[in-house]
C-alpha positions in Angstrom: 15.6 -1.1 70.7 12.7 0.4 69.0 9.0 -0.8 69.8 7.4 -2.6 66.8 4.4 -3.9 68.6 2.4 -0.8 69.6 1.6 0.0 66.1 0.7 -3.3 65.5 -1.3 -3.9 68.3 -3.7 -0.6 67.5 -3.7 -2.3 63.6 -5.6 -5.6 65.8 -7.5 -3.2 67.6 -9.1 -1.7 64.5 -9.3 -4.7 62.3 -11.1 -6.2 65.3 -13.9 -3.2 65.3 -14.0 -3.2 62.0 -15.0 -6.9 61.5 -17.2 -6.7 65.2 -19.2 -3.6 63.4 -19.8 -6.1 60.2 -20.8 -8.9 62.2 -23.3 -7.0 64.4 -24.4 -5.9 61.0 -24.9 -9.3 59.6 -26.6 -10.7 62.9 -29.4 -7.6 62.7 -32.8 -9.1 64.4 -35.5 -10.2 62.3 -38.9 -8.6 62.9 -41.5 -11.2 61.5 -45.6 -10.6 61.1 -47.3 -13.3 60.1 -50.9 -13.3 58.5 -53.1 -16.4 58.8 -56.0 -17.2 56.5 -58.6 -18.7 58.7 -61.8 -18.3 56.2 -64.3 -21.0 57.9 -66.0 -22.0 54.5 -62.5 -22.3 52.9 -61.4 -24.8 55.1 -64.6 -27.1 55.1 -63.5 -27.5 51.8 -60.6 -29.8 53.0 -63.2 -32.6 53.2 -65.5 -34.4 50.5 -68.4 -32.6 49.5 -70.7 -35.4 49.4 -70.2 -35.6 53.3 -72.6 -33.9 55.5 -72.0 -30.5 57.3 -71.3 -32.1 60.4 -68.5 -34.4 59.2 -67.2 -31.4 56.7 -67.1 -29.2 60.4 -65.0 -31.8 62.0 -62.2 -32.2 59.2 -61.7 -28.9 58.7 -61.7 -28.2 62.7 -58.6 -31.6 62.8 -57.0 -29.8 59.4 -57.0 -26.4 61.0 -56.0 -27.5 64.4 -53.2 -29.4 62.3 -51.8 -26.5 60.6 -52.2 -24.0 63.9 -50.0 -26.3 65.5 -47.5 -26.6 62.6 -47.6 -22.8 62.5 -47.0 -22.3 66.0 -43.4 -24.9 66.4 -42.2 -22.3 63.5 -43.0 -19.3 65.5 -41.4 -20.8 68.3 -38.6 -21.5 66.0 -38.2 -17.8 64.6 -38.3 -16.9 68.3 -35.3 -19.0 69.4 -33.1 -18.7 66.8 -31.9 -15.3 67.7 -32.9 -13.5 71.2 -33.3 -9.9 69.7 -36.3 -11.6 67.3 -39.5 -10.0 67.2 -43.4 -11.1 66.2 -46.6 -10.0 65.6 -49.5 -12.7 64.4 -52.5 -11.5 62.3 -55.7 -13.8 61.9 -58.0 -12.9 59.0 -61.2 -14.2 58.9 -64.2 -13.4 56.9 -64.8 -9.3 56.6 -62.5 -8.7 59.2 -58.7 -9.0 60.4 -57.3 -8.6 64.1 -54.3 -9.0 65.7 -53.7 -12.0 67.8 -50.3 -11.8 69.7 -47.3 -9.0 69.4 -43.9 -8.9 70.9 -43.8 -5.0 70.2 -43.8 -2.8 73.6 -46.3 -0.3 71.2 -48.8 -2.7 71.0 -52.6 -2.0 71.8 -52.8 -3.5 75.6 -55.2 -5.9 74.5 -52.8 -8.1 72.3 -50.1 -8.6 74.9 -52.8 -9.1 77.9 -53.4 -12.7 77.2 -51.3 -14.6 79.9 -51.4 -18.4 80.5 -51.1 -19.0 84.5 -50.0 -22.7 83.8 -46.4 -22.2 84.6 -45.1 -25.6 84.2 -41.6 -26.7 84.3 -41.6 -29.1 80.9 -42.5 -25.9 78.8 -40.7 -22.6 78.1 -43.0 -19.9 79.8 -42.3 -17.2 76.8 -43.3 -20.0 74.1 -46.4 -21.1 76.4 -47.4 -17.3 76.6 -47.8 -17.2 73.1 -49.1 -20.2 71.9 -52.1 -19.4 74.6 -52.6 -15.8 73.3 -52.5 -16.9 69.2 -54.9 -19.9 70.1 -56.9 -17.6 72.1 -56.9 -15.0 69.2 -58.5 -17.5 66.6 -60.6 -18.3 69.0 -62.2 -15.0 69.5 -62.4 -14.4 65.7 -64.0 -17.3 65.1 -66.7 -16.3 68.0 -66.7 -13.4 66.7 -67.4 -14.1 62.7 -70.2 -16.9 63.5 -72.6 -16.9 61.0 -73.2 -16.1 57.2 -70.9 -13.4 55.8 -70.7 -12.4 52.6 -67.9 -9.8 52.7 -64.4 -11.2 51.2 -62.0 -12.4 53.8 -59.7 -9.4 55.6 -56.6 -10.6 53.9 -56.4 -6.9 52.7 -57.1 -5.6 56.2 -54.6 -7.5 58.1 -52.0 -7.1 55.5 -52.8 -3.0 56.0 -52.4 -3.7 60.0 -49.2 -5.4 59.6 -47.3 -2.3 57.6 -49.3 0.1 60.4 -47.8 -1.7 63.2 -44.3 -1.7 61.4 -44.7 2.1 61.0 -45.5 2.2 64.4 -42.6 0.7 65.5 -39.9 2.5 63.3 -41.2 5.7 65.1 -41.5 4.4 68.5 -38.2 6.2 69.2 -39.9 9.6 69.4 -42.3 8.4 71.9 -41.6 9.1 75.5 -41.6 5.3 76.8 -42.1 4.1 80.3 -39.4 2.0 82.2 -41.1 -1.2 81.1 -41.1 -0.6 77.8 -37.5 0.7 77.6 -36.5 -2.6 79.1 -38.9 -4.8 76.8 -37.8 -2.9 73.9 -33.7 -3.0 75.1 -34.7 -7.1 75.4 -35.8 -7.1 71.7 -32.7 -5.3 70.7 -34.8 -1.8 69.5 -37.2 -1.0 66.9 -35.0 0.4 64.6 -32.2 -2.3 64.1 -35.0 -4.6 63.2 -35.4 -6.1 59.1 -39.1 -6.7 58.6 -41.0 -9.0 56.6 -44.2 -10.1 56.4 -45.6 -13.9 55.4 -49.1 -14.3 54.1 -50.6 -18.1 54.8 -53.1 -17.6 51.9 -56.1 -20.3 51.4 -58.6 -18.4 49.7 -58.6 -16.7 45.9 -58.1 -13.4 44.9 -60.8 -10.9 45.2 -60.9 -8.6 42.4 -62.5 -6.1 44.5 -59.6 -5.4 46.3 -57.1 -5.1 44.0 -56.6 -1.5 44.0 -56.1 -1.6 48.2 -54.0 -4.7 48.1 -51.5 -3.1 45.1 -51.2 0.0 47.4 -50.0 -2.3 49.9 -47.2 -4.0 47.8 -46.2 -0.4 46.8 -46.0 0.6 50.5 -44.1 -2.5 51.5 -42.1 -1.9 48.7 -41.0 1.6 49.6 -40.4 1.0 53.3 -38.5 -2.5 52.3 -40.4 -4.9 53.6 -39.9 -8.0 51.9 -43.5 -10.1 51.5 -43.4 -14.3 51.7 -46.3 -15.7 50.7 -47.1 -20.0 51.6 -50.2 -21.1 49.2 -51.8 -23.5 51.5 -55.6 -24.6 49.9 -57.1 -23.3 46.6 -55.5 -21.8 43.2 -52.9 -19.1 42.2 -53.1 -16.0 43.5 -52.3 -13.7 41.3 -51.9 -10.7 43.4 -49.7 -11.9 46.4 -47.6 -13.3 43.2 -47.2 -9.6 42.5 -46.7 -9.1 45.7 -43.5 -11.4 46.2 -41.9 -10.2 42.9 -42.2 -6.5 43.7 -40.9 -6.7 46.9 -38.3 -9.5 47.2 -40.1 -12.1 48.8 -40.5 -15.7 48.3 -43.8 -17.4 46.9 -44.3 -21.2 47.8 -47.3 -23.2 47.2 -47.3 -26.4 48.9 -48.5 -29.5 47.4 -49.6 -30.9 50.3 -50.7 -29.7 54.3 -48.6 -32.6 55.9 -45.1 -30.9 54.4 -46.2 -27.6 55.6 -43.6 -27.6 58.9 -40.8 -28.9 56.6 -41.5 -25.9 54.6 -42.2 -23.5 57.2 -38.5 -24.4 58.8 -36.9 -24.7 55.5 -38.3 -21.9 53.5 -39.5 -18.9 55.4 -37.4 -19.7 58.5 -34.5 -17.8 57.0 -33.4 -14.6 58.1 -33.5 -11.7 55.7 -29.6 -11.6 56.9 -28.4 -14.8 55.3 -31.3 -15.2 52.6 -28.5 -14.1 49.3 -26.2 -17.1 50.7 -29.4 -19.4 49.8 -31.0 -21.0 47.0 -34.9 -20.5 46.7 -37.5 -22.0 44.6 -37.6 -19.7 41.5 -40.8 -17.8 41.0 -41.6 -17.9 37.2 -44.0 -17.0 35.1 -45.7 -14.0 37.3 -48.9 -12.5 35.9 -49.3 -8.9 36.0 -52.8 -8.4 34.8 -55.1 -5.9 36.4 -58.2 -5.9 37.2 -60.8 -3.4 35.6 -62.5 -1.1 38.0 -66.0 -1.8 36.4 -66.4 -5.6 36.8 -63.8 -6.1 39.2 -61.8 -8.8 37.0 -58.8 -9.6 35.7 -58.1 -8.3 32.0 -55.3 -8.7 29.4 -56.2 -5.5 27.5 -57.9 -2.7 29.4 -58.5 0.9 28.9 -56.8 3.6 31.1 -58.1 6.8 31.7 -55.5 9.4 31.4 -56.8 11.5 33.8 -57.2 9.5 37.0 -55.8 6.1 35.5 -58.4 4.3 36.4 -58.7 0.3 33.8 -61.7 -0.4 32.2 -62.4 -3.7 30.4 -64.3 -2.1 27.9 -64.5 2.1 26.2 -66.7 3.9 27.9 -68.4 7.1 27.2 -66.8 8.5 31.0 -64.9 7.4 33.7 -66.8 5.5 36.6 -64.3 7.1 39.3 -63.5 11.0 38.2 -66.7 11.0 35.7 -64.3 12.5 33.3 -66.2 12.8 29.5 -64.0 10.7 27.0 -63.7 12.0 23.4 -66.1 10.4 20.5 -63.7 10.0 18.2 -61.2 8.0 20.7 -64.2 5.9 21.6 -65.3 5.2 17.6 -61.8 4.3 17.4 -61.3 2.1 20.1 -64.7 -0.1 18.9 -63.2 -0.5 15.8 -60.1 -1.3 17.0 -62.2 -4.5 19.7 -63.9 -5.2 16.7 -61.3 -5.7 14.5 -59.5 -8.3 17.2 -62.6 -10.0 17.5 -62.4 -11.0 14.1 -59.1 -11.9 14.0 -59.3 -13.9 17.2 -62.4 -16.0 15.5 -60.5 -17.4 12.8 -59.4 -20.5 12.6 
């Protein structure tokens, strides 16, 4: 009699690599940087501002600690759900922005040298080890950013860090790695099968100063695919990391209160980038996509481009502040008239 199951059986074989191949596909690790507002004078807002420094210092120190702790059960979270899962934590602060904790092998030294020696049995040692190094992180930038600064806070900076250290990762495989890191790295399932994305825990405004550096960040995440979440925590809007979820593919969330933060940490930015289509989001409507004019640093519904080096302006001008480029009289004549004109039509009644 003829054999009818051999061809069968290498139709099951292929079927079967076929669908293994898809599901290793789906199940591609998440590589997750996380960027923490922790502005001082933003936080001491938390409390009632007839109350005296003291008391302002101690609610925002319980309202922080609060949110740290809410911040770090989701980290722990996005660690355990799938063992190939990498992080990297950012603090920003005011004027400046460092990295507090990194599961990369191509880290500086100094963010993975941080080691808790309490090895106790009623904790995972891997979750200890980075709760103590992200704790001990914010506590060096605070030390570190005591006193009056007047510089904006290094949301900008750390969000420029966090697409460094994902470049820096994507070409780790054309570095010559030592037997540690080849095993660390193996552990974490490789740099390049990772899907990045980065979450912003904003509590401060925008800064129209750095609008031109934070939109070349959104187009750089955008080009490299790196999908930006942003969680509104204290304050107003902001416009920019609106932008910044639109443009890339990310999610914007602004929560209406600090005690629902872990609910929405777990249920809203826990996701993997993997099953994310398969889930409904909160729709993000209504996204403004005003500049902001290179003279005064603010956001404008009408500006003036240069054609030469692009640069907005809220108002003609006889040259351009950035390439000094003269502007033709007659445009400028024109352009008066034309500001005058909608002045007069906006004053009617």
């Amino acid at each position: 009699m003829p054999n009818v199951d051999a061809p069968s059986r290498s139709a099951v074989t292929v079927t079967e690599s076929q669908e293994d191949a898809q599901v290793a596909e789906k199940v591609t690790s998440d590589f997750l940087v996380v960027i923490l507002d922790l502005d001082k004078m933003t936080w001491m807002q938390v409390a009632s501002q007839r109350a005296s420094p003291e008391e302002r210092a101690a609610a925002a120190y319980e309202t922080l600690k609060n949110v740290i702790s809410s911040v770090l059960v989701f980290l722990n979270a996005h660690i355990a759900m799938q063992s190939g899962n990498g992080l990297a934590v950012y603090g920003a602060a005011a004027g400046q922005a460092c990295l507090l904790y990194t599961s990369s092998a191509h880290a500086p030294l100094l963010a993975r040298s941080w080691r808790t020696q309490d090895t106790r049995v009623s904790e995972c040692l891997p979750f200890k080890q980075m709760d103590d190094a992200v704790f001990h992180g914010i506590r060096e930038l605070f030390y570190g950013s005591k006193g009056e600064c007047n510089e904006p806070v290094g949301i900008v900076r750390a969000f420029s860090l966090a697409l460094c250290h994902i470049n820096r990762m994507a070409s780790s495989l054309d570095v010559p790695l030592s037997t540690a890191q080849v095993g660390r790295m193996g552990a974490l399932g490789g740099a390049s099968s990772f899907r990045h994305r980065i979450l912003v825990l904003s509590a401060t405004p925008d800064v129209s100063a750095q609008y031109v550096p934070m939109m070349n960040c959104i187009f750089s995440a955008q080009k490299q695919g790196i999908h930006v979440d942003v969680c509104k925590l204290l304050g107003g809007e902001t416009v920019f990391l609106h932008q910044a979820c639109h443009l890339t593919g990310g999610h914007y969330y602004r929560i209406p209160s600090l005690d629902g933060l872990l609910q929405t940490l777990m249920t809203s930015f826990l996701p993997s980038r993997s099953i994310r289509p398969l889930l409904m989001f909160p729709a993000l409507d209504e996204v403004d996509f005003r500049a902001a004019c290179f003279c005064h640093r603010r956001n404008v519904d009408i500006g003036y481009v240069c054609s030469v080096c692009l640069s907005i302006f809220c108002e003609p001008r006889s040259s351009c502040l950035i390439c000094h480029v003269p502007f033709l009289q007659s445009t400028l004549q024109r352009l008066e008239e034309e500001r005058q004109v909608a002045a007069m039509l906006r004053s009617r009644p």
